[in-house]
C-alpha positions in Angstrom: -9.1 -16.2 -9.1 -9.0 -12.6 -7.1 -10.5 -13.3 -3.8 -13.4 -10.3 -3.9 -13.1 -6.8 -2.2 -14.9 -7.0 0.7 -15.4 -4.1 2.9 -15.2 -4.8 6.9 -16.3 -1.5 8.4 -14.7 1.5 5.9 -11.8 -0.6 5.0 -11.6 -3.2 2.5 -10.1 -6.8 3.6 -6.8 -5.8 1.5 -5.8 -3.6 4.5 -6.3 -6.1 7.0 -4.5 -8.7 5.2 -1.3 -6.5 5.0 -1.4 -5.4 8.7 -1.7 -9.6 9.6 0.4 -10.3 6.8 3.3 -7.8 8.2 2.9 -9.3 11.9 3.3 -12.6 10.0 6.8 -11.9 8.6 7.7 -10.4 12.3 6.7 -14.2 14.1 8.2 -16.0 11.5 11.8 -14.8 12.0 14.3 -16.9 9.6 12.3 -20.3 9.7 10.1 -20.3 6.4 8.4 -23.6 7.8 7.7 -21.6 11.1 4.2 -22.5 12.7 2.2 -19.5 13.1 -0.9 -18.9 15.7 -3.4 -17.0 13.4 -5.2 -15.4 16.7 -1.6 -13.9 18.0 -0.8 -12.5 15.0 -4.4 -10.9 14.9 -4.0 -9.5 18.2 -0.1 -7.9 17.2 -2.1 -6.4 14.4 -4.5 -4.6 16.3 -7.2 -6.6 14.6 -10.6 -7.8 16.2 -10.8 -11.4 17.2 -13.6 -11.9 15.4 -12.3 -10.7 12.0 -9.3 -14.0 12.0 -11.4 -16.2 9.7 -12.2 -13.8 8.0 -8.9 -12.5 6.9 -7.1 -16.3 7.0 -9.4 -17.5 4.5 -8.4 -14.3 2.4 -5.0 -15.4 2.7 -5.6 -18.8 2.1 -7.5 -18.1 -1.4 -4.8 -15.9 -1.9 -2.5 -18.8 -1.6 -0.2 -16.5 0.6 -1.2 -18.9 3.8 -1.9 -22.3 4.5 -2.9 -24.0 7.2 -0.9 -26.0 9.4 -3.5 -28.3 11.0 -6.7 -29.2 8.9 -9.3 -29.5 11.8 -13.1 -31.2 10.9 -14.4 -27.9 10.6 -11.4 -26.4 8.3 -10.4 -24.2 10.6 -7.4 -24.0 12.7 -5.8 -21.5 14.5 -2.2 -22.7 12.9 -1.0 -21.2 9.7 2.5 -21.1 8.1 4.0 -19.0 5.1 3.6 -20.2 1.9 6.7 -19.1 -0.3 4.9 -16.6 -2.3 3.8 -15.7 0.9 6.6 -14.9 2.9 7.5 -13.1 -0.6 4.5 -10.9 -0.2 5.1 -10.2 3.1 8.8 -8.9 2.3 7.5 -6.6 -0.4 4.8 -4.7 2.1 7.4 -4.0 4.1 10.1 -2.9 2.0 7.4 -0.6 0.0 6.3 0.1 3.7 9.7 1.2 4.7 10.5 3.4 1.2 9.5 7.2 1.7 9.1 7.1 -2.2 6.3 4.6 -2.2 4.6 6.3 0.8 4.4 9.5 -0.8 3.6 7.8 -3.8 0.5 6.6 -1.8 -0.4 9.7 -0.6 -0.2 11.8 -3.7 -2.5 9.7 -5.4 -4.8 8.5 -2.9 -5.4 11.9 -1.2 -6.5 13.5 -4.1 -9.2 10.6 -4.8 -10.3 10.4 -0.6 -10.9 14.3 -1.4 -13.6 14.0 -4.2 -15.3 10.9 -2.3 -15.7 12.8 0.9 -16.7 16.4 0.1 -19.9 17.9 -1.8 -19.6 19.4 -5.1 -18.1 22.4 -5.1 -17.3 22.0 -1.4 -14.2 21.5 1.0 -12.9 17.8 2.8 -12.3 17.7 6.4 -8.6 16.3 6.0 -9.1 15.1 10.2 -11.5 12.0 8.6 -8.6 11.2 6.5 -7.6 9.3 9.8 -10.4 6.9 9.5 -10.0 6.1 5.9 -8.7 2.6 4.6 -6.3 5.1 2.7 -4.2 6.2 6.3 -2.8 2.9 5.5 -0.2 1.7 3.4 1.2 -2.0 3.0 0.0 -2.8 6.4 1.4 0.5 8.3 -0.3 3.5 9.4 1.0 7.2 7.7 1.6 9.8 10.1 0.1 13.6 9.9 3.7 14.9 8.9 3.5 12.7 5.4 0.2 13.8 5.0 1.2 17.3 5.3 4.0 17.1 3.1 1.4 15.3 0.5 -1.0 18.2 0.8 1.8 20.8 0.6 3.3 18.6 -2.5 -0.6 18.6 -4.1 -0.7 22.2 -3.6 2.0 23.3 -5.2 1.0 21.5 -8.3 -1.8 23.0 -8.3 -3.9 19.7 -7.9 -6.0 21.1 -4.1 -6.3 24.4 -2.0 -5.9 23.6 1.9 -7.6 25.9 4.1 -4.3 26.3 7.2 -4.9 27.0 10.6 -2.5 26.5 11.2 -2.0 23.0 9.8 -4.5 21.9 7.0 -7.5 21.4 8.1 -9.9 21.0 4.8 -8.5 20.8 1.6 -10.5 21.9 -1.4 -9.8 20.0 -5.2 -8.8 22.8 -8.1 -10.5 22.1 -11.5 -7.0 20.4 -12.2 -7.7 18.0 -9.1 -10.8 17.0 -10.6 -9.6 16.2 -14.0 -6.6 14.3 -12.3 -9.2 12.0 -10.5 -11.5 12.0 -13.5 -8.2 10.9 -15.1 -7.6 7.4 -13.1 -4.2 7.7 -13.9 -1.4 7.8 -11.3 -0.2 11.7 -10.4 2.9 11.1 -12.1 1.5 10.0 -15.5 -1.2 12.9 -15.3 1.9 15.8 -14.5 3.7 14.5 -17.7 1.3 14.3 -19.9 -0.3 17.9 -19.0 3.5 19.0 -19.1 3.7 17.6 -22.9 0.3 19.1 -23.7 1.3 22.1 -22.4 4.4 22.3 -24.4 2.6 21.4 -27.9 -0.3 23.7 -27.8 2.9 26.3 -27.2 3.2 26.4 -31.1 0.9 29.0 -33.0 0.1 28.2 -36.9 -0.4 30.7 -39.1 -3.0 29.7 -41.9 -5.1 26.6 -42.5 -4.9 23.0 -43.4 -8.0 22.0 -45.5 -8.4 18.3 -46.0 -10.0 16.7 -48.9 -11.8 13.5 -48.2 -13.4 12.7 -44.8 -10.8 11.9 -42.1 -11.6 10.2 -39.2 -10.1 10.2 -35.5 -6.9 11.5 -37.4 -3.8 13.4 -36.3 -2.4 17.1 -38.2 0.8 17.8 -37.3 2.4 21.0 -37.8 5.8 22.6 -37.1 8.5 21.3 -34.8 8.2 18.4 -32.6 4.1 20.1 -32.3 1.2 17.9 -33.2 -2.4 18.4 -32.7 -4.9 15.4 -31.7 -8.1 16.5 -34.1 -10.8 13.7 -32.9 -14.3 13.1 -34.7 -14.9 14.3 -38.8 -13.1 17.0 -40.9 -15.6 18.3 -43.1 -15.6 17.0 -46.4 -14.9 19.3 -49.2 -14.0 16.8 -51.8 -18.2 17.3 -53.3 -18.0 21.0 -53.4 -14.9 20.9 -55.2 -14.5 17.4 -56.9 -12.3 19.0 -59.5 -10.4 21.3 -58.6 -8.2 19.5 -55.1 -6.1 22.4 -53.4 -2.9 21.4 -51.2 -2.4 21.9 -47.6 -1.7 25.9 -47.1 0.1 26.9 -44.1 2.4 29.9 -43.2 5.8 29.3 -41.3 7.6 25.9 -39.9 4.9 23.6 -41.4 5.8 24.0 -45.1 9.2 23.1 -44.6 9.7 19.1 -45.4 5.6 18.7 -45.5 3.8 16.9 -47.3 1.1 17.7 -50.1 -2.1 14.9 -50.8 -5.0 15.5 -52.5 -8.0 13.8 -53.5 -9.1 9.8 -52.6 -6.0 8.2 -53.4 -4.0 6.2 -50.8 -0.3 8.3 -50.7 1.2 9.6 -47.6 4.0 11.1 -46.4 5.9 12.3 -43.4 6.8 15.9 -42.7 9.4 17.5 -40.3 7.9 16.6 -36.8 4.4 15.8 -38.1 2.4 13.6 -40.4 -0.1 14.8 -43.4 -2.9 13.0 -44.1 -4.5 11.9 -47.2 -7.8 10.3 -48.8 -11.2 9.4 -48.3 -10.1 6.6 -45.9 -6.5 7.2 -44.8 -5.6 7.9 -41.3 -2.5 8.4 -39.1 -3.1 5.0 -37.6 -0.1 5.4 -34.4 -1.7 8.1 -32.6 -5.2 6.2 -32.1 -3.9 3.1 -31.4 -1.1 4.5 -28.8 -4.7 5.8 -27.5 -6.2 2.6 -26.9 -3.6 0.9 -26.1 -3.1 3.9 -23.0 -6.6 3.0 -22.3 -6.7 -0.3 -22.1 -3.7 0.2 -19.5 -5.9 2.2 -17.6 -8.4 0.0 -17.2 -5.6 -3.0 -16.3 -4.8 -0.3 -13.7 -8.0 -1.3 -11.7 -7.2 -4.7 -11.3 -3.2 -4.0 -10.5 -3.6 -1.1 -8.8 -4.8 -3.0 -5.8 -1.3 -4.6 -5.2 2.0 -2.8 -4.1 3.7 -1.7 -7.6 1.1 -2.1 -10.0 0.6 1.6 -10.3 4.1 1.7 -11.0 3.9 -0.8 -13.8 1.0 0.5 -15.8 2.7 4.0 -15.2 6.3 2.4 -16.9 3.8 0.5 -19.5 1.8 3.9 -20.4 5.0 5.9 -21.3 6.9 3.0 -23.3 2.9 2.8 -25.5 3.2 6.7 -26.1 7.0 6.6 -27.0 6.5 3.2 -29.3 4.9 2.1 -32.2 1.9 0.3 -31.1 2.2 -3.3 -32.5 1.4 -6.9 -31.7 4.6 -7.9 -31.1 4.8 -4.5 -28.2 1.3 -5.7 -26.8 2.7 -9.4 -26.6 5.7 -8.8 -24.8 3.8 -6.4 -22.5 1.9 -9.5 -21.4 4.6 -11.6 -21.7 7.5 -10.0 -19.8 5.9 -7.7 -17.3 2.0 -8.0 -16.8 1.9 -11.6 -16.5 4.3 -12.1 -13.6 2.9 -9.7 -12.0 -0.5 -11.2 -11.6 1.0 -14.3 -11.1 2.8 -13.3 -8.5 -0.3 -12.3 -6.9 -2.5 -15.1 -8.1 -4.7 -13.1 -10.2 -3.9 -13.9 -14.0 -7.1 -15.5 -14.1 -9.1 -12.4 -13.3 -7.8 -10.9 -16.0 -9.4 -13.0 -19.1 -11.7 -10.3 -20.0 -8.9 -7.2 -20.3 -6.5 -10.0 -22.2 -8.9 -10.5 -24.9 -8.7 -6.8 -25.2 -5.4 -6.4 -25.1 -3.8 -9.4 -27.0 -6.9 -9.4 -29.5 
């Protein structure tokens, strides 16, 4: 079971479990079985004394520490390692050390600290930035110069407008900012899919499609490697004209290698780079399951995100659900092979009973 986020001033315990965690790995050297003193490390860390029981018991219910010395009370100032651990403690500070995973941080967390911290409509003052749990990152501290290449980085993409004087000093979210942390996805996910969305509503159709039947959170494709998500009814024309069922119409690349339905029966077919869709109760079945499936992910995303790399996992599981066929057998192995060890490696698999059911079915 997750041990609960609990917030010690503005900052969540997670952050002061990395910072002791990181001092940890310093003191214990190359001796696994080391013997720690829990109030040393605190005081390396920069923590307060009075926050040590506080953040050991985290780490013991996160099986990362264990005590050396059980005392009447519980509670002794001698800790080791455990092996998952020390493993912990290697991955904060190799994803501490990587420049990729620190702007990683920062492009996705900056934007979010942005919303939280300004009115609507108005402007951040980037100097409180300082104070937020979000100046740190797997138990180190980012420096101004990251955060200005983060808001330079943001800028560009047209996520934030910084007011510079001559360094940022309040950044202000674009409508594309918004949207991003409406989103909860990582930055990278939300660039590539507005890059792909971009690119598909770059094809212009010439005519009309008209549907007989009701359709229902169904996909028309037309021309190219182009489709278009059409969500909620299509208006049912099949009692205005029950006799007399005309084809799909369309001028240009749609016609050629498409296909023609009519009516309530249950045929499809696949044209050139798109589908056509067919009776009362047919629907393109791939493109709203990939959607749920990306959603689910999303909300897995708030229970993995927490933990170094679990952005990066749902980020790597989102693309191979929009690029796959969505089936049992992809939902299983995502479990299986790559979500699984994950939490297991941080102890939370059993926090995660409700999203499973969701996922696995």
């Amino acid at each position: 079971m997750g041990f609960p986020r609990r917030t010690m001033g503005d900052v969540t315990i997670e952050v002061y479990a990395d910072r002791f965690m990181q001092k940890a790995l310093d003191a214990m050297g190359d001796d696994p079985e080391q013997i720690l003193h829990a109030g040393r490390i605190v005081a390396s860390a920069g923590l307060d004394a009075a926050d040590e029981q506080v953040v050991v018991s985290h780490l013991v219910v996160c099986r990362w520490v264990e005590r050396a010395v059980n005392q009447a009370n519980g509670r002794s100032p001698l800790i080791r390692l455990t092996r998952t651990g020390a493993s912990k403690a290697r991955e904060l500070r190799a994803n501490s050390e990587s420049r990729t995973e620190r702007e990683a941080h920062l492009n996705n967390r900056l934007p979010r600290w942005a919303y939280n911290n300004s009115p609507s409509g108005g402007s951040a003052d980037l100097q409180m930035f300082a104070a937020a749990e979000e100046w740190w990152f797997c138990g180190t501290e980012v420096t101004w110069d990251e955060v200005d290449a983060a808001v330079a980085y943001l800028e560009a993409r047209g996520l934030l407008v910084a007011d510079r004087a001559p360094r940022p000093q309040r950044i202000t979210l674009t409508a594309d900012g918004i949207d991003f942390v409406h989103s909860r996805q990582t930055l990278w996910f939300f660039l590539t899919t507005r890059r792909q969305q971009s690119a598909s509503n770059g094809t212009t159709i010439v005519g009309s499609n008209v549907v007989y039947g009701p359709v229902h959170d169904s996909s028309l494709a037309a021309g190219g490697s182009n489709a278009q998500t059409v969500r909620g009814n299509v208006t049912d024309h099949s009692q205005h004209h029950p006799q007399a069922p005309q084809p799909n119409i369309s001028v240009g690349d749609i016609g050629a290698g498409s296909a023609v339905s009519f009516g309530s029966g249950h045929a499809s077919a696949a044209s050139r780079g798109g589908s056509a869709i067919a009776g009362s109760h047919n629907q393109q079945s791939s493109g709203l399951e990939h959607a749920d499936l990306i959603m689910i992910l999303d909300r897995l995303r708030q229970d993995l995100g927490k933990y170094p790399g679990g952005d990066a996992l749902i980020d790597e599981l989102q693309a191979q659900a929009a690029s796959e066929e969505d089936t049992p057998e992809l939902r299983s192995s995502m479990w299986k092979f790559r979500i699984e060890p994950f939490a297991t490696r941080f102890g939370i698999v059993g926090s995660l009973a409700s999203i499973l059911s969701l996922l696995l079915g």
